[in-house]
C-alpha positions in Angstrom: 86.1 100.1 62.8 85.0 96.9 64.1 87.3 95.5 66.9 89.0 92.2 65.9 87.2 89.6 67.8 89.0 87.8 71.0 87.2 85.3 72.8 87.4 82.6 75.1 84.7 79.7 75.5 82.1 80.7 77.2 81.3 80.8 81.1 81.1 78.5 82.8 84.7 77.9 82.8 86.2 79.6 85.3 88.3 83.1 85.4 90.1 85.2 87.7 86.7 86.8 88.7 86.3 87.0 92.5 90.2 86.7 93.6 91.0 87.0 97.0 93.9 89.5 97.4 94.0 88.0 101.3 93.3 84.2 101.7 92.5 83.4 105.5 92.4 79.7 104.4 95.3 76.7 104.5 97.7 76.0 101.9 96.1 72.4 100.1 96.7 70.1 97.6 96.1 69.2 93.9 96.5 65.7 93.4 96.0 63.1 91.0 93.8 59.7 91.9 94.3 57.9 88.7 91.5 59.0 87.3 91.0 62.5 87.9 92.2 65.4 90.1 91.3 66.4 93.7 91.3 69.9 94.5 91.6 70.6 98.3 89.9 66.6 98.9 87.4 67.3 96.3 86.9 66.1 92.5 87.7 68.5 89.6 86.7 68.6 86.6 89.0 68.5 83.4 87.9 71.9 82.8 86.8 73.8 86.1 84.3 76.2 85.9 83.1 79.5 88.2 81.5 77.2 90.6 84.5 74.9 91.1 87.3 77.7 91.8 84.6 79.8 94.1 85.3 76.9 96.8 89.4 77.4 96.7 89.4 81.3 96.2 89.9 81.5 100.2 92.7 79.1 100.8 96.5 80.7 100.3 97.0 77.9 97.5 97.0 74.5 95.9 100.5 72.3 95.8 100.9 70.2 92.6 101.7 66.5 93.3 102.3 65.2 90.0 101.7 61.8 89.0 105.2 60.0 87.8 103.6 59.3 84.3 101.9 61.4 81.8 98.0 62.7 82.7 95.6 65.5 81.5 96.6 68.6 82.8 93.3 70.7 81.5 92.1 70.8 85.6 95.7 72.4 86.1 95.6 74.5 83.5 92.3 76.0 84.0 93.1 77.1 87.9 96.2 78.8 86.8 93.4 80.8 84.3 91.2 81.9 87.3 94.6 82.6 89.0 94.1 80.0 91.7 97.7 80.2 93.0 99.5 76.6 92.4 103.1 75.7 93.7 105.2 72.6 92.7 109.1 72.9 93.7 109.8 69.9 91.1 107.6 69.0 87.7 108.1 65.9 85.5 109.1 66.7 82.1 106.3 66.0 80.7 105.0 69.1 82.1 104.8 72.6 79.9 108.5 74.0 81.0 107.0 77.2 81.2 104.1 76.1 83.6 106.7 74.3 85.6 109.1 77.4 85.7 106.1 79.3 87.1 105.0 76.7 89.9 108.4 76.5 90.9 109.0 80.3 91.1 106.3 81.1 94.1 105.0 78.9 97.3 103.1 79.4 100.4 103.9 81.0 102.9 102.5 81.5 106.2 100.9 85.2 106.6 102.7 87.9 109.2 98.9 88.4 110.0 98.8 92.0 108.7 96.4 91.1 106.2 96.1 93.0 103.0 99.5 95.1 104.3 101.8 92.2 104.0 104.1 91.9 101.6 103.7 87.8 101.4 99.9 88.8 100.4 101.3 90.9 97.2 104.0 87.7 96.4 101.1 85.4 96.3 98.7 88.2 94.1 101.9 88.5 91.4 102.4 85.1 91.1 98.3 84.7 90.8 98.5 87.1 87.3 101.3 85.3 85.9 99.7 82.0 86.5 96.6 83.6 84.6 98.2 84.9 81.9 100.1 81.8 81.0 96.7 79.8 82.0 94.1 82.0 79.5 96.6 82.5 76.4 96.7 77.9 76.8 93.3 78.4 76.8 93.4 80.8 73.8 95.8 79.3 71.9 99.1 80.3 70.3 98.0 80.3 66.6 99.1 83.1 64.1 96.5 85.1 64.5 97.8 89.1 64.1 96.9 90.7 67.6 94.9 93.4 67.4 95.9 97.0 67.1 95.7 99.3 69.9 95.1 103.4 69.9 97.1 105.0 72.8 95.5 108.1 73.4 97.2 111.0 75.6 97.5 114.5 76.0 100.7 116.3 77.5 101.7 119.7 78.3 105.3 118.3 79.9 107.7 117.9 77.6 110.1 116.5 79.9 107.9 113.7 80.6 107.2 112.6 77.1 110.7 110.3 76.7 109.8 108.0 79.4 105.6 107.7 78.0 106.5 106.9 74.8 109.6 104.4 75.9 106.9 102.9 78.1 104.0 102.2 75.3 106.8 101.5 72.8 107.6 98.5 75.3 104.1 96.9 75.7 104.2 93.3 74.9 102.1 91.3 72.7 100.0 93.9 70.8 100.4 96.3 68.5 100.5 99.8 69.4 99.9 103.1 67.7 100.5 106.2 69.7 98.1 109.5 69.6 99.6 112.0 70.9 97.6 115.5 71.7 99.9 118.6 72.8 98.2 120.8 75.4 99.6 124.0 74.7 103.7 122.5 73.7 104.4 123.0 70.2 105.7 120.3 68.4 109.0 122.0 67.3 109.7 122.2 71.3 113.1 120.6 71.4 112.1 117.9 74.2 109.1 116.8 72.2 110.7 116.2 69.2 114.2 114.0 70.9 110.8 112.1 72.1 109.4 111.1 69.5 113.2 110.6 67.5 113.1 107.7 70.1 110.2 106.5 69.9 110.1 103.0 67.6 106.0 103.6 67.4 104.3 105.2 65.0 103.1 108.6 66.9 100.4 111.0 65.4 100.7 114.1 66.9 98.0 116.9 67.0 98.6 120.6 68.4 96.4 122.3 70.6 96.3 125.1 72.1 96.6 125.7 76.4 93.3 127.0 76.5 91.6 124.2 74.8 89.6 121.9 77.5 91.7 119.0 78.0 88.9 116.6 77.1 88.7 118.5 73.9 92.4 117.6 73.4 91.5 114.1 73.6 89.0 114.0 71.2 91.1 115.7 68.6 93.7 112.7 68.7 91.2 109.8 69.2 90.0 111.1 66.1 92.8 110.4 63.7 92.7 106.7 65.8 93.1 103.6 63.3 92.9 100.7 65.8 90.5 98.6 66.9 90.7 99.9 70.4 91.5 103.2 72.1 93.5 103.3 75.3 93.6 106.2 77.7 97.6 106.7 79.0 98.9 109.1 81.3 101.9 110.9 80.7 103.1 110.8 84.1 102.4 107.5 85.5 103.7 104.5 84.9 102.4 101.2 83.3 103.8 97.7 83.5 105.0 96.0 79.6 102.2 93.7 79.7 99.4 96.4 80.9 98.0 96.7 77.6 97.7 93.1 76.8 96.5 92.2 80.2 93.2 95.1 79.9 93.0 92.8 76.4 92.5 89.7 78.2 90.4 91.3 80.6 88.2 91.9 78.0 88.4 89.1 76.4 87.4 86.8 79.4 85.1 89.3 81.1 83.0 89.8 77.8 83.3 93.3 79.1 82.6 96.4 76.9 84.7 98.8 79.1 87.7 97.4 81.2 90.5 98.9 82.9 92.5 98.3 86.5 92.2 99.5 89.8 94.2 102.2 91.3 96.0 100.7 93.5 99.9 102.1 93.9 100.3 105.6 94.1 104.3 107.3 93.6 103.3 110.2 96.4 106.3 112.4 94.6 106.8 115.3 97.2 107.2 112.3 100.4 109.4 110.2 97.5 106.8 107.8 99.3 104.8 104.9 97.8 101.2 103.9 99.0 98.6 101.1 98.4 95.4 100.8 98.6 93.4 98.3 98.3 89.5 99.6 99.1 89.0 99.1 95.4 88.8 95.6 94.3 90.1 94.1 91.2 88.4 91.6 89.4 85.2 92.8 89.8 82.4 94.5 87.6 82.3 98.1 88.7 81.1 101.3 87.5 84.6 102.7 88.0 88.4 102.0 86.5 91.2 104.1 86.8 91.0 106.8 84.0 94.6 106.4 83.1 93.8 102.8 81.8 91.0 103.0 80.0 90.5 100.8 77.5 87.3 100.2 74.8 86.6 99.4 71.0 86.6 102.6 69.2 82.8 101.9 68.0 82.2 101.5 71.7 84.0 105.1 72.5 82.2 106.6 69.5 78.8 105.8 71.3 79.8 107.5 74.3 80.4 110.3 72.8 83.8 110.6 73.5 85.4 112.4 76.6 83.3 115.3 77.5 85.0 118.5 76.5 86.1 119.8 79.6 89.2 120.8 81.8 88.7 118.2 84.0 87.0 114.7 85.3 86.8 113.3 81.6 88.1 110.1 82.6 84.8 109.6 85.0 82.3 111.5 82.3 83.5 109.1 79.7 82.6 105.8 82.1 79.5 107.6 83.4 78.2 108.2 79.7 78.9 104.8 78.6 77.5 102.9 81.3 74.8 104.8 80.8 74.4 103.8 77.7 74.4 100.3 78.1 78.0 99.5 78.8 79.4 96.7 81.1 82.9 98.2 82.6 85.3 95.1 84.4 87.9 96.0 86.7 90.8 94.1 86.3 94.2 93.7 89.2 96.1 96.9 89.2 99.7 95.3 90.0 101.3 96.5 86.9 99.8 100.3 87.2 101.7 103.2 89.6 100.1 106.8 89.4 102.6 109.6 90.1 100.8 112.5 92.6 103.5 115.5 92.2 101.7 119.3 93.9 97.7 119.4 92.9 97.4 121.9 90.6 99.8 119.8 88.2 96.6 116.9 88.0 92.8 117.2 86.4 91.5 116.2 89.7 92.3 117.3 93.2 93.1 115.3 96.2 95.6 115.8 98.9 98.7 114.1 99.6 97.2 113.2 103.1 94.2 112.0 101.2 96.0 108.6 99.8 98.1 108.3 103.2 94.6 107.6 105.0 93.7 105.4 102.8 96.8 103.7 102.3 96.7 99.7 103.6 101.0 99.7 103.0 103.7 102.5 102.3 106.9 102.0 101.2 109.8 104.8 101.1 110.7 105.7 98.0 109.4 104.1 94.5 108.1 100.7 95.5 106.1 99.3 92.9 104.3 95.7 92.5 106.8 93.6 90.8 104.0 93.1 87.8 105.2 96.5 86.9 108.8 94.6 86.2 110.7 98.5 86.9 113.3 96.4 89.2 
C-alpha cells in the first residue's frame, strides 16, 4: 500500500538537522527593526533556511523582544521548526497563545560546565523538540487531513509485560495506530495476554508462534497481516514517549527520509534500578544506524528490504543493513522520548553488559530518570 503522502516545502527552509545538544555560545537576541528581524545582530529572512539557522546552532538561545504592534512572525516560526531554542517571559496577544506558552515555559541558563552531563543541557534539548513540533505542524498546517495509519509491529514472549506495551501504543498522540502483535511461544489463551488486550482500546492482530520459531520470523508473520501505511518496530519492554510515533512521522516528513527512527540514548539499567545516558550517537543526523526498537518505514519500503531476516537475533540491524543497501536514506531523529529497559542478558536479542552502558554513560541517575519528552512524571 502506498504511504499517504506528508510533506513539507522543500529545503532550503530550515529543520532541526544539525542541533547542538551542547551550545558553548551566548544567549542572544531576536528582535524586530521595523522592517525585518535580527537574529544574533544579523538579518533574517521571513522564512530562514539551512544556511541561516547553521550560524545560531552554537549559541544556548535566542530571546524574543517583541514589537508592541502586530508583525510577521514567519522568521519566528521557522527557528522554532529547526528547534533553535527561543525564550520570551511575556508575549503580546497578538502572538499564537500556544507559541507564547512555550517561550515562556524554558530560558537560558548559564551551563554548570559539565557539558553534555548537565541537566540544564537536557532542559534546553526538551524545550528545543517542543518548539519544533509546534514550529513544523504551523508549517504543515492544521487542515482535516486524516493522519495516516501506522502498523505497530512486536513480538513478546512476556506476558506480564504486555499491559503496559499496549497502554503505551494505545496512548500515542496524533496518528492512528493499529497494533500487530506476534507471540513468541505464549498462547493467546494465557490469562495475562488476554486481560492485555481486554484493555487495549486498539485494534490488536494477534498471530501465534511457536518458541522455536526465529524471532525475526515472528516478525514477519505479523507485518504481514499489516494494513497501514507504515510499519513500526516496538519493543515490549522499553518504553516510548506519547508523541514518539508522531515525532518519527515528522522526522520523515522533514528529512525526506525513507527509513527514520531515534537514537538510543536513555537506558533503565534494571538490576542497578539505575538510569544512564549516552550521548556518542547523535540525533538529527543521517546515519546508517537507529535504534531497532523504533523503526519506522512505509510498508512498500519494508517489503523491498525483504523484511527482517529470519533469525534469532540482530534483525533490527539486518533490516537497516538490507535496506540501505538497497538504496535507502535512514535519518536519526532526538531520542528524548525513548528509555530501553536492560534487565540480565540472556532476556535481550543482543548481548552487552551492564558495565558496557556505565562506560559509556555521559549522566546516571538512580532509579528511573527519564527525559521529560517521555512525559512518565
Amino acid at each position: 500500500m502506498p504511504a499517504q503522502s506528508i510533506s513539507l516545502p522543500p529545503s532550503p527552509l530550515a529543520t532541526p538537522a544539525g542541533f547542538l545538544r551542547s551550545a558553548a555560545g551566548e544567549t542572544a537576541e531576536l528582535s524586530w527593526t521595523g522592517e525585518g528581524w535580527l537574529a544574533a545582530g544579523s538579518p533574517l529572512g521571513d522564512r530562514p533556511d539551512a544556511d541561516e539557522v547553521a550560524r545560531l546552532r552554537p549559541l544556548r538561545g535566542l530571546v524574543v523582544r517583541w514589537p508592541a504592534s502586530e508583525v510577521p512572525v514567519g522568521a519566528v516560526t521557522g527557528l522554532a521548526a529547526a528547534g533553535v531554542p527561543l525564550h520570551a517571559a511575556v508575549s503580546p496577544d497578538w502572538v499564537d497563545p500556544e507559541l507564547a506558552r512555550l517561550l515562556a515555559a524554558w530560558a537560558p541558563e548559564e551551563d554548570d560546565g559539565s557539558g553534555l552531563r548537565s541537566v540544564t543541557a537536557l532542559r534546553r534539548e526538551e524545550h528545543s523538540v517542543r518548539l519544533r513540533r509546534h514550529g513544523l505542524r504551523d508549517r504543515m498546517g492544521t487542515g482535516a487531513e486524516t493522519p495516516p495509519t501506522v502498523s505497530v509491529v512486536m513480538s513478546s514472549m512476556r506476558p506480564h509485560l504486555l499491559g503496559a506495551a499496549l497502554g503505551q501504543i494505545a496512548g500515542q498522540r496524533r496518528v492512528r495506530v493499529e497494533v500487530l502483535l506476534g507471540l513468541h511461544g505464549v498462547p493467546a489463551a494465557h490469562e495475562e495476554v488476554r486481560r492485555a488486550l481486554r484493555g487495549c482500546a486498539l485494534p490488536v492482530t494477534v498471530v501465534e508462534a511457536a518458541g522455536e520459531t526465529p524471532f525475526g520470523e515472528v516478525l514477519n508473520l505479523a507485518a504481514s497481516r499489516a494494513e497501514g501505511d507504515y510499519l513500526a518496530k516496538w519493543d515490549d519492554d522499553d518504553w516510548y514517549g506519547p508523541e514518539h510515533l508522531a515525532d518519527l512521522l515528522l522526522a520523515r516528513a522533514y528529512s525526506g527520509a525513507d527509513i527514520v527512527g531515534t537514537a538510543a540514548e536513555f537506558f533503565y539499567l534494571e538490576p542497578l534500578n539505575a538510569t544512564v545516558r549516552r550521548t556518542d550517537y547523535a540525533g538529527e543526523v543521517w546515519s546508517e544506524h537507529v535504534a531497532g526498537g523504533t523503526i519506522l518505514l512505509p510498508a512498500d519500503t519494508f517489503e523491498d528490504a525483504g523484511g527482517f531476516p529470519p533469525l534469532p537475533r540482530g534483525v533490527d540491524a539486518g533490516l537497516l543493513k538490507a535496506a540501505h543497501a538497497a538504496g535507502a536514506r535512514i535519518y536519526r531523529t532526538h531520542g528524548l522520548g525513548y528509555v530501553l529497559r536492560r534487565s540480565v542478558g540472556a532476556e535481550h536479542t543482543w548481548r552487552l553488559s551492564l558495565a558496557h552502558f556505565l562506560r559509556v554513560a555521559s549522566s546516571q541517575w538512580r532509579g528511573f530518570h527519564p527525559s521529560l519528552i517521555l512525559e512518565a512524571r
